[in-house]
N, C-alpha and C positions, 0 to 999 in steps of 0.2 A: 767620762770622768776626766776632767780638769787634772793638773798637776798638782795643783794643794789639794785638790781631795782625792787624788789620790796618794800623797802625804798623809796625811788626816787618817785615811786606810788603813796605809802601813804602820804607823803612832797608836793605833788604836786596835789595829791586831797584833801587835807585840805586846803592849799591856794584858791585853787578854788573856792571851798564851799563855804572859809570867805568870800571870796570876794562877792560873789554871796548873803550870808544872810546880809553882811553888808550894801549893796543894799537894798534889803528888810526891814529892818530892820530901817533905815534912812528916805525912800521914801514911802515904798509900806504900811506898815500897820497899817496905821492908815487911808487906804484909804478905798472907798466902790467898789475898782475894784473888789471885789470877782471872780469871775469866772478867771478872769485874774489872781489875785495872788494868787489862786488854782494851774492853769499849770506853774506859775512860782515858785511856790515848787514843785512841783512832777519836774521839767525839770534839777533844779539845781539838786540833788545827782547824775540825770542819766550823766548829765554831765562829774561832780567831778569825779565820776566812770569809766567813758569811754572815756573822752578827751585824760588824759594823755598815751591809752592806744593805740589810732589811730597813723597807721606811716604817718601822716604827711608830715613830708619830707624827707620820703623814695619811691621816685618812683621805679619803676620797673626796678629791674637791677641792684639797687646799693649794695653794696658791693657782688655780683654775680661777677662783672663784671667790675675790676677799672679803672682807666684810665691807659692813654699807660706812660711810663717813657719813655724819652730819654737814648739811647741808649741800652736798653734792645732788643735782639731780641731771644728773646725764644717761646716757648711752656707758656701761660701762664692758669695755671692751676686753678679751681674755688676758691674763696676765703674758707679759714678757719678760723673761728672764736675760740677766744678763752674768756672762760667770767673769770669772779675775782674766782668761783668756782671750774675753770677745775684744774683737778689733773692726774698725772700718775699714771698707776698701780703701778710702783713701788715708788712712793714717796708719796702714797696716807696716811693721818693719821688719828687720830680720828674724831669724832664728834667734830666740833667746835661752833664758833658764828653763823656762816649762818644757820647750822642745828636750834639752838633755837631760832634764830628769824623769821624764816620761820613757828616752833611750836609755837610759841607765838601767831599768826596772826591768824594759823590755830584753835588754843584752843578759842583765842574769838571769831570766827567766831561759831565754835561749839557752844559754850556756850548759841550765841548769835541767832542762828538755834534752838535747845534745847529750849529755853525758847519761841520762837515763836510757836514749835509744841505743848509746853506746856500749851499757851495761849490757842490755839484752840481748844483743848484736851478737859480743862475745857469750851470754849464755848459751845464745843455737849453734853457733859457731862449735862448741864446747862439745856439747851433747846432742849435733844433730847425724852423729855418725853409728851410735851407738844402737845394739840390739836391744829389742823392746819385748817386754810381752806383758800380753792384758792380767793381772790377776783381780782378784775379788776386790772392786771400786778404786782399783789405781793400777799406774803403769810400773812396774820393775826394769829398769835400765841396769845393766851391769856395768861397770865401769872399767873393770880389769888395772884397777891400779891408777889408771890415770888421773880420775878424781875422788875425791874422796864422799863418802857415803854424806848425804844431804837428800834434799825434795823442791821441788819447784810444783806448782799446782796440784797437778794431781799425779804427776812421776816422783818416784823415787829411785836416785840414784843409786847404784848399790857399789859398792867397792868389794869384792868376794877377795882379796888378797889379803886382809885383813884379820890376823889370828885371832878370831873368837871361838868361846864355847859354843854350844847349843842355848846355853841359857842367857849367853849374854850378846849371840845374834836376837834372840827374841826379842832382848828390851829394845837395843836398839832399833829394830822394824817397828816394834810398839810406838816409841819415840817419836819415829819418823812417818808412820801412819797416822797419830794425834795432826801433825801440821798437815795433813792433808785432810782428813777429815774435818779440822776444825777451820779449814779454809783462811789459814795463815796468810797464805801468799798473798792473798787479796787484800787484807789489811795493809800489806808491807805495798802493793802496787798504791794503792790510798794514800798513804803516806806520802811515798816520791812523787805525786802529782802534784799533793799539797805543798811537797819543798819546792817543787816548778815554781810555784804561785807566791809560796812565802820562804823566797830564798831568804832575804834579807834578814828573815826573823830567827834567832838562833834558838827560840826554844820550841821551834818546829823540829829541826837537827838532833834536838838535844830528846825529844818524843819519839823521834826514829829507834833511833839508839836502845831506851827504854821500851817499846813495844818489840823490838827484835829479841830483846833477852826475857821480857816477858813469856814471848813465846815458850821460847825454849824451856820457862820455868813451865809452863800447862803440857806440854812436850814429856818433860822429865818425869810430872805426877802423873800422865797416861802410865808412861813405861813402867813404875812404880806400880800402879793400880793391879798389875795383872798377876805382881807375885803376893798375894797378901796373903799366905800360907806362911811366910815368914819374912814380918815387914824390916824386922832391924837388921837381918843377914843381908838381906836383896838389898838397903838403902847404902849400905858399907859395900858391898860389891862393886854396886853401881857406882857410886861416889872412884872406888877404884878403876874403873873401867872410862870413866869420863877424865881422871888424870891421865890414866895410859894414853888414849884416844890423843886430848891434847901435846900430850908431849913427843907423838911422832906425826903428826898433822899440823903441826905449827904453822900458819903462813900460808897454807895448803887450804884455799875455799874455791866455790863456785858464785859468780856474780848475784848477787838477788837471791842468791839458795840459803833453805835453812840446814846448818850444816851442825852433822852431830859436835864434831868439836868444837861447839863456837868457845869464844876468845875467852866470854867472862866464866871461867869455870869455876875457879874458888868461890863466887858468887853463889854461882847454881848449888855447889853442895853443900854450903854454906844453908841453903835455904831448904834440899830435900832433908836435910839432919835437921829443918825446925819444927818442932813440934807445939806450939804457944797455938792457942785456938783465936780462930781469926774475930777481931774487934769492928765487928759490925757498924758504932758509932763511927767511926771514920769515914765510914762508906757515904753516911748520911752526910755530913757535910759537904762533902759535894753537890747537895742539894740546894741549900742555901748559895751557895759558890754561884751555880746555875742562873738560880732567880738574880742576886747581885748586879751579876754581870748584862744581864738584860734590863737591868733597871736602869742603869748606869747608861748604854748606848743611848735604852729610850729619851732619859733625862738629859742627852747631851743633844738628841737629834731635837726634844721638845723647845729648847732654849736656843738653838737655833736656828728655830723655824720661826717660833711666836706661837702664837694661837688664833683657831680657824674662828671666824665669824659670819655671822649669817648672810642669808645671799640675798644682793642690795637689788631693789625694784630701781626701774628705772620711769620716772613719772615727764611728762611735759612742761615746762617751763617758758615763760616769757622774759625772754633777756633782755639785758639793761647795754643798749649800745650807747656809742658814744657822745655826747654831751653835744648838741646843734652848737654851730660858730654862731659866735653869739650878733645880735641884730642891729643895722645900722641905726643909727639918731635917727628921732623922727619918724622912724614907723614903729608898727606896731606888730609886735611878736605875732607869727602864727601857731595854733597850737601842734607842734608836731609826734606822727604816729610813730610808735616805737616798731620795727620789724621783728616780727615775731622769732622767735631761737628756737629749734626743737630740738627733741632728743630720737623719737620717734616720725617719718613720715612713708610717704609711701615708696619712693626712693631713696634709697641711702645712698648718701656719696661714696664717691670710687676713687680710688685713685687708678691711674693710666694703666689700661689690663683688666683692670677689675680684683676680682681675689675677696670682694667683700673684708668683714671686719679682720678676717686671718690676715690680710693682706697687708691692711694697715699696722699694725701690730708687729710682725713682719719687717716692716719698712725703716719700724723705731727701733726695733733691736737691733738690725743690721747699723744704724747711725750712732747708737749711745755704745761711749769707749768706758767704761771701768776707771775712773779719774786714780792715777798712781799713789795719789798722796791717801785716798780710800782703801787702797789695798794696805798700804805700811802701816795704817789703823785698825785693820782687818773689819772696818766698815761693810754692813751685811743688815739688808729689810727691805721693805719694800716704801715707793715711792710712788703719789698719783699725781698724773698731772691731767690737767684739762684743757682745752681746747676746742675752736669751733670752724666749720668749715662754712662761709658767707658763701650767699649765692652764685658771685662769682667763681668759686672752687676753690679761694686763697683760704691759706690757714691762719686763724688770727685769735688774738685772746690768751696764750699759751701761758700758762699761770701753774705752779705747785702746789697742790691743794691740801697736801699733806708730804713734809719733806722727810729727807733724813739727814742729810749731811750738805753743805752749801758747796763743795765739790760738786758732789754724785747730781744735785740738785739742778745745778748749772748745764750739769753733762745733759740731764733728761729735757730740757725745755732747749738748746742746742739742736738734739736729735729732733725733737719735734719741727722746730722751724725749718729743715733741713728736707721736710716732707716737700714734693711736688705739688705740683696744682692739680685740684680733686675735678673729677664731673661731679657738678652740687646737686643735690640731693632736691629734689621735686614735691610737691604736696599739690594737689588739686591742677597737674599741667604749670606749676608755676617753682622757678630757682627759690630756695628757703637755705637759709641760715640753722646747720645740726650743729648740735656740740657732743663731744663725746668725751669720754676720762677715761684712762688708761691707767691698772697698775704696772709697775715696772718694779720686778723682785730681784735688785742684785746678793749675787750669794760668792762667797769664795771657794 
């Protein structure tokens, strides 16, 4: 990936996102779909992430294999690409913008790697001193005060210093067995990967956020679920019990753990006191959201591709060389034979090494530079050129048979002449005149 596309990436998975939390954020949360607007944060970043990344509308073949132009009858050799990066050996220069904006991306990513190893570092740190024992599908860690009651995978930390009932240790183990059974952590590890990858994007950060109190609210309705012998006492209790919690735990978390006091409380009881039945149509629009958002990539990657066309025959031809010096006074023209031009024979020309048609191909993209004034245009297609290799192995003929830009144009018949001397190509024991045509697909 190039530095503008991977631009282009980053441009295109931030819109994504918006688009995606702007949904959410309108519709989704203020509802009681929990579970539902669970996978629709963990599904948006993987999206943002990977949509812009899928070829789309690159079937199989395309620019392998372009279509036929009129009147071409050559040898037509695999495409070569050239991106806004390529340089020649000999025109190669410093370090420029691509190199630091490629470090740029890679330092926050680093940074943003780093600080997650660092998180975790301190969670074993934290908890790796502590007595364990196995109960039914998770670990009970006690904590004795030092940290406060939360879970990490499949432990749960216990704080036993902590003045509760009977009734209102239960909810909280309830609580805090929902995130383990419901395999929270793993969403929450999903997430910081994806912030690794799209630091730069703030409504990845801003989904973090939202999926951790999500949690908490699927958390809250377990604990809830278990007293329904009396649901308005248990939900004002607990609503009480999640004040008390915060207001002596203040400030007081475990890295990456989900911790009974988390921050947004008024929130949460804000939400176990609603009672409004959940509006299903919401849900559905993220459907359409879905399909949108994939039409849009396809439609951006379809336009700037072009479209694929059928795969051109390559037939024999008799070329037209150059015009006899014309005949002194006095005598008399003789009729002269035109040397046959192929496209097919039984040896194909080489250049020095060999490598066959890869080689050559090869040889033109390593020579053709990206003309700068094509880039500030954001000039992007493809380009044939044609050419033929005389008996002698010299390359001659080099002509544009289809252009794009009188730059880019100039650049590609350049690189061609810039080819070495071929071993020529044989037919019947004897050196023959091949010609061949190259696409050449510059992209940004």
């Amino acid at each position: 990936m190039n530095p503008i596309s991977l631009f282009n990436w980053m441009l295109l998975s931030t819109v994504l996102l918006g688009a995606w939390w702007l949904c959410y954020r309108l519709l989704l949360r203020g509802e009681r779909s929990f579970a539902y607007n669970r996978a629709y944060l963990v599904l948006g970043p993987v999206l943002a992430a990977g949509l812009p990344l899928l070829p789309l509308a690159w079937p199989a073949g395309w620019g392998t294999q372009p279509g036929a132009l009129s009147g071409v009858t050559a040898v037509l050799l695999p495409a070569a690409v050239v991106g806004a990066d390529a340089t020649s050996a000999s025109e190669a220069t410093g370090i420029g913008w691509p190199f630091w904006a490629l470090a740029l991306y890679l330092s926050g990513a680093v940074f943003m790697l780093v600080q997650l190893g660092w998180e975790l570092g301190r969670l074993w740190q934290s908890t790796r001193r502590l007595a364990r024992e196995q109960c039914d599908g998770y670990t009970l860690a006690r904590t004795h005060g030092a940290l406060p009651t939360s879970s990490f995978s499949r432990t749960i930390f216990w704080d036993e210093t902590l003045p509760l009932s009977a009734a209102e240790a239960a909810q909280v183990l309830r609580h805090e067995l929902a995130h383990v059974r419901q395999g929270h952590t793993y969403d929450r590890l999903v997430l910081e990967l994806l912030r690794v990858a799209l630091w730069f994007n703030p409504f990845v950060h801003l989904s973090g956020r939202a999926l951790a109190l999500t949690h908490e609210y699927l958390a809250d309705e377990a604990a809830l679920l278990g007293d329904a012998s009396a649901p308005f006492s248990t939900t004002r209790s607990y609503a009480h019990l999640l004040a008390r919690q915060v207001a002596t735990r203040l400030g007081f978390s475990v890295p990456l753990a989900h911790s009974f006091s988390h921050s947004q409380t008024l929130r949460r009881i804000a939400m176990i006191q609603k009672t409004s039945p959940i509006r299903r149509w919401k849900q559905w629009l993220a459907l359409p959201l879905v399909a949108a958002l994939f039409i849009i990539v396809a439609s951006g990657r379809m336009a700037a591709q072009g479209g694929p066309g059928p795969k051109p025959a390559a037939v024999l031809r008799q070329g037209t060389p150059p015009p006899p010096p014309p005949v002194p006074m006095g005598q008399t023209p003789q009729p002269v034979s035109s040397p046959p031009v192929y496209t097919f024979v039984e040896n194909m020309p080489q250049l020095p090494g060999g490598g066959g048609n890869k080689a050559i191909v090869e040889a033109i993209q390593r020579n053709v530079i990206y003309p700068q004034s094509a880039l500030a245009d954001h000039k992007e297609g493809r380009v044939f050129v044609s050419f033929y290799i005389d008996s002698n192995g010299q390359v001659k003929g080099t002509k544009i048979v289809k252009g794009l830009d009188p730059a880019i144009d100039a650049a590609v018949v350049a690189a061609v002449q810039k080819l070495p001397r071929f071993t020529p190509g044989t037919q019947g024991g004897k050196a023959v005149a091949v010609t061949f045509t190259v696409p050449i697909m510059f992209k940004i």
